[in-house]
C-alpha positions as CSV (number, residue, x, y, z in Angstrom):
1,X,13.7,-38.7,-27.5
2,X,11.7,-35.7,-27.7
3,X,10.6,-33.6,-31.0
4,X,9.4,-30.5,-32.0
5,X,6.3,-30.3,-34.0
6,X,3.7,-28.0,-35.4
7,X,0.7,-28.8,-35.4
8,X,-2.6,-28.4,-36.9
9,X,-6.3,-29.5,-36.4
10,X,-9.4,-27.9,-37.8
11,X,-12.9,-29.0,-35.2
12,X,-16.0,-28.9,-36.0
13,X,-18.0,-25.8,-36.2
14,X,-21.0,-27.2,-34.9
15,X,-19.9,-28.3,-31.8
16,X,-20.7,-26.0,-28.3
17,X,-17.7,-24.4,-26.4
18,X,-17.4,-27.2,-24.0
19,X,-17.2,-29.7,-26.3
20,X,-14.2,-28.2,-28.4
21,X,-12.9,-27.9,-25.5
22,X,-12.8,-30.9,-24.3
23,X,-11.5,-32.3,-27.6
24,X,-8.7,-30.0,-27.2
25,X,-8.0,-31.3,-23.8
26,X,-8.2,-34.6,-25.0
27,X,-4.9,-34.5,-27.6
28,X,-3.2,-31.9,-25.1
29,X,-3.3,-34.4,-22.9
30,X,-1.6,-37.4,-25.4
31,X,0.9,-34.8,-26.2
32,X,2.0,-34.5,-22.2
33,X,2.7,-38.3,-22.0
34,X,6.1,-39.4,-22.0
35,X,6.8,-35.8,-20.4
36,X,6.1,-34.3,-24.1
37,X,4.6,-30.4,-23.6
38,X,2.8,-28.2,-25.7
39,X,5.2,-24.8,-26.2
40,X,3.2,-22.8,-28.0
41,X,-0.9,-22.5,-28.4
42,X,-2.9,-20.5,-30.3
43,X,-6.5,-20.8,-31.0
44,X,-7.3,-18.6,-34.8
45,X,-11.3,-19.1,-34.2
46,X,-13.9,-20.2,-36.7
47,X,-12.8,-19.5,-40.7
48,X,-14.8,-20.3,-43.9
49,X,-13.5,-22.8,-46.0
50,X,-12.7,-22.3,-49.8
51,X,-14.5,-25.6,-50.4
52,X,-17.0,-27.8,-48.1
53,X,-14.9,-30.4,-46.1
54,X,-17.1,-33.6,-44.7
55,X,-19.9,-31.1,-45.8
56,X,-18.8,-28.4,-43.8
57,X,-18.2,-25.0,-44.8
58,X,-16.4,-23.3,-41.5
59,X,-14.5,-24.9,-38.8
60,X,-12.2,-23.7,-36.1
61,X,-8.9,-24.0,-36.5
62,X,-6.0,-24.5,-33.8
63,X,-2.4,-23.9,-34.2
64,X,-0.1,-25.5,-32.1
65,X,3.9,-26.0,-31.8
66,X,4.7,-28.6,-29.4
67,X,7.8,-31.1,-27.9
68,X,6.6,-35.0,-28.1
69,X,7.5,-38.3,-28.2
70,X,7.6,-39.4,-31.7
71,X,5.3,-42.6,-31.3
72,X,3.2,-40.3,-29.4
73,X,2.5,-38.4,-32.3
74,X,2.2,-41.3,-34.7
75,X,-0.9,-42.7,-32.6
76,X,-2.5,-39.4,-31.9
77,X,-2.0,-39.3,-35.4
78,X,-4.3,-42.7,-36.2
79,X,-6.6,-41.6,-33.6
80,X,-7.6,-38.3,-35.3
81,X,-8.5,-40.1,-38.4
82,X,-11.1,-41.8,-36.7
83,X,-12.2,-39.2,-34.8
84,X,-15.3,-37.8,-36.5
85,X,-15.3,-34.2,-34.3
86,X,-12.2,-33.0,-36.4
87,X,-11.9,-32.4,-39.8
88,X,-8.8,-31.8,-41.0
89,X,-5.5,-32.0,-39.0
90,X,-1.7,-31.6,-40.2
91,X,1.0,-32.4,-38.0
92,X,4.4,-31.5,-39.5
93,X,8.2,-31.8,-38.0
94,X,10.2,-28.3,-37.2
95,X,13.8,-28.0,-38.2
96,X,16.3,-27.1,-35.7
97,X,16.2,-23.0,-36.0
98,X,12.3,-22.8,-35.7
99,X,12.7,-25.2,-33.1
100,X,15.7,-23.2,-30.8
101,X,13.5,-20.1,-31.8
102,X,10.3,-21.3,-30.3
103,X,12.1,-22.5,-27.4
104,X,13.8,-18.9,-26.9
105,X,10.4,-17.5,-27.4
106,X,8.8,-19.7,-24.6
107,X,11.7,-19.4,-22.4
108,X,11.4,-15.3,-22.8
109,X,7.7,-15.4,-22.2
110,X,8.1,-17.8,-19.0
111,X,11.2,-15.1,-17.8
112,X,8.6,-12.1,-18.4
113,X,5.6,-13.8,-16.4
114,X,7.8,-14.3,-13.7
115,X,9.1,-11.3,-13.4
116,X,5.3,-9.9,-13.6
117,X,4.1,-12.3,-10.7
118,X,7.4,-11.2,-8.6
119,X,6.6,-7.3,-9.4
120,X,2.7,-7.7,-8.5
121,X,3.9,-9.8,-5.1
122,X,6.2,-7.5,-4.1
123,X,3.6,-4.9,-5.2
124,X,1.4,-6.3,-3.1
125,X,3.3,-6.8,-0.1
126,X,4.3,-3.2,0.2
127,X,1.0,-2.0,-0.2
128,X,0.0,-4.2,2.9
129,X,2.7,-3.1,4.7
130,X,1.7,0.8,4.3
131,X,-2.0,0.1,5.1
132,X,-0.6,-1.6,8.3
133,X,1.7,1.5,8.9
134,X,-0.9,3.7,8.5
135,X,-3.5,2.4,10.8
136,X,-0.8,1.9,13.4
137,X,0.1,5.9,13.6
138,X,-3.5,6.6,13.3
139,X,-4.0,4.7,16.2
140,X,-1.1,6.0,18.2
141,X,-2.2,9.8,16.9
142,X,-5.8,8.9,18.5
143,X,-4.5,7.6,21.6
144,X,-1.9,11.1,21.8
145,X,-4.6,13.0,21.4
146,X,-6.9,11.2,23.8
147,X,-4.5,11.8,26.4
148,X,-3.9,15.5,26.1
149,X,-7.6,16.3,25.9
150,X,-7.7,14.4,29.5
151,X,-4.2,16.8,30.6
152,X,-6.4,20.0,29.1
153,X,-9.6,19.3,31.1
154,X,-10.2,22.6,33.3
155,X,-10.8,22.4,37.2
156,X,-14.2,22.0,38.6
157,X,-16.4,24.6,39.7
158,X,-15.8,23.2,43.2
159,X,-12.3,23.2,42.9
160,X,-11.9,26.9,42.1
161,X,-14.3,28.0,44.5
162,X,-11.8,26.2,46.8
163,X,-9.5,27.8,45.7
164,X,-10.1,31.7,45.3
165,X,-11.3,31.3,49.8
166,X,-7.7,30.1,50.2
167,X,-5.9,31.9,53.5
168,X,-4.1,34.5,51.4
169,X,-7.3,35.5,49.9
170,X,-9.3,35.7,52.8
171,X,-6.7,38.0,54.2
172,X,-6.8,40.4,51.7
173,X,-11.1,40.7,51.9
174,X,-12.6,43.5,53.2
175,X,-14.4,43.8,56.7
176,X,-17.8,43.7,54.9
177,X,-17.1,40.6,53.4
178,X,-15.9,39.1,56.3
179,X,-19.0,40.5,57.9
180,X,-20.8,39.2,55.3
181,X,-19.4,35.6,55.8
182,X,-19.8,35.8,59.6
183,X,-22.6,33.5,60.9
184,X,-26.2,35.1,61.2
185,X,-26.3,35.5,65.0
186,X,-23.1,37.2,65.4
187,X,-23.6,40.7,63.9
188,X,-20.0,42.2,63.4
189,X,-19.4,45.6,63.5
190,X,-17.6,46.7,60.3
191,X,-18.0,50.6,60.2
192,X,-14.9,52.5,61.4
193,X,-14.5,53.1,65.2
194,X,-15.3,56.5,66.8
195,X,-12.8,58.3,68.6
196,X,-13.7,58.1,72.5
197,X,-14.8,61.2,74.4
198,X,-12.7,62.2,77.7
199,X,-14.2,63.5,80.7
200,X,-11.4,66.4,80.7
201,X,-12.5,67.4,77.3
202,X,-15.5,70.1,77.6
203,X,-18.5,69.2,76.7
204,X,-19.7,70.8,73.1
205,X,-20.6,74.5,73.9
206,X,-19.2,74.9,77.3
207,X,-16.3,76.7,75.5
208,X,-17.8,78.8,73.8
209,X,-20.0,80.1,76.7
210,X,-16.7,80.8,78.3
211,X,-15.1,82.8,75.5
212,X,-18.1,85.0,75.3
213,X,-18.5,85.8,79.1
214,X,-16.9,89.5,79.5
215,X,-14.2,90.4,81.3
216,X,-14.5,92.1,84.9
């Protein structure tokens, strides 16, 4: 049967960061057997002492509130005596209200990082999902607008030189430019004809003479 605990241990100040935490490790790890679990953790830091313990005058103290098997405790308890890397250490059982209270509290805190992981998932996910949305109309945009600037190309010269000699066109041109797109051994006449002369028709001054002559 599991109980609740707080717990206490003061380590030595001279030790390096890896080492304190290693020691750490250690008794979290004999409070975890016999499915025991620490609830709560917090590490104060280093604090002076009002009087030199084991001829120290700081030490780093660690608070912790924890559910464990009650001969677990009892030899983590013997094995700290021996253990020359802490100083002090106090291990003392909670009543039943701390104990519901810092089970609420862990349950509340376990509820909020949920709900954070959920929010920064879903977070996530959408945020994927717009990228992908965007580069999937920009791509359709550049493909639209590939294909209208290959609709809007204008004909080639060729093409409308084609077309402005088409048949109606050529209808409609004047003599000198059909003269003018005749080959270069046929010479075409393009100046209007001239009226023909008849042989009845007197020559130029013959009428004239007659009109003078005087009458007998």
């Amino acid at each position: 049967m599991l109980r609740e605990y707080e717990f206490t241990m003061i380590v030595r100040p001279d030790l390096s960061e890896e080492d304190v935490g290693a020691v750490l490790a250690h008794y979290e790890q004999k409070i975890a057997a016999r499915d025991g679990r620490v609830l709560k953790k917090e590490a104060v830091g280093t604090k002076r002492f009002s009087y030199p313990i084991k001829k120290c005058f700081r030490g780093y103290f660690v608070n912790y509130d924890i559910s464990a098997d009650p001969k677990i405790v009892k030899d983590m308890e013997h094995q700290i005596r021996f253990d020359d890397k802490i100083l002090r250490h106090l291990i003392v059982g909670m009543d039943r209200r701390k104990a519901a209270a810092v089970k609420a509290e862990v349950a509340a805190e376990q509820t909020r990082s949920a709900a954070t992981q959920a929010a920064s998932t879903v977070e996530s996910d959408t945020a994927t999902q717009a990228a992908s949305t965007v580069e999937s109309d920009t791509t359709s945009s550049s493909a639209t607008q590939s294909a209208t600037q290959g609709n809007d190309v204008p004909p080639s010269r060729d093409a409308t030189v084609a077309s402005s000699t088409s048949p109606a066109v050529e209808e409609s041109l004047p003599d000198n430019q059909a003269a003018a797109d005749a080959p270069a051994d046929e010479v075409v006449d393009a100046s209007p004809p001239r009226p023909a002369v008849s042989d009845s028709e007197p020559a130029a001054g013959e009428g004239d003479e007659q009109m003078e002559r005087p009458r007998e």
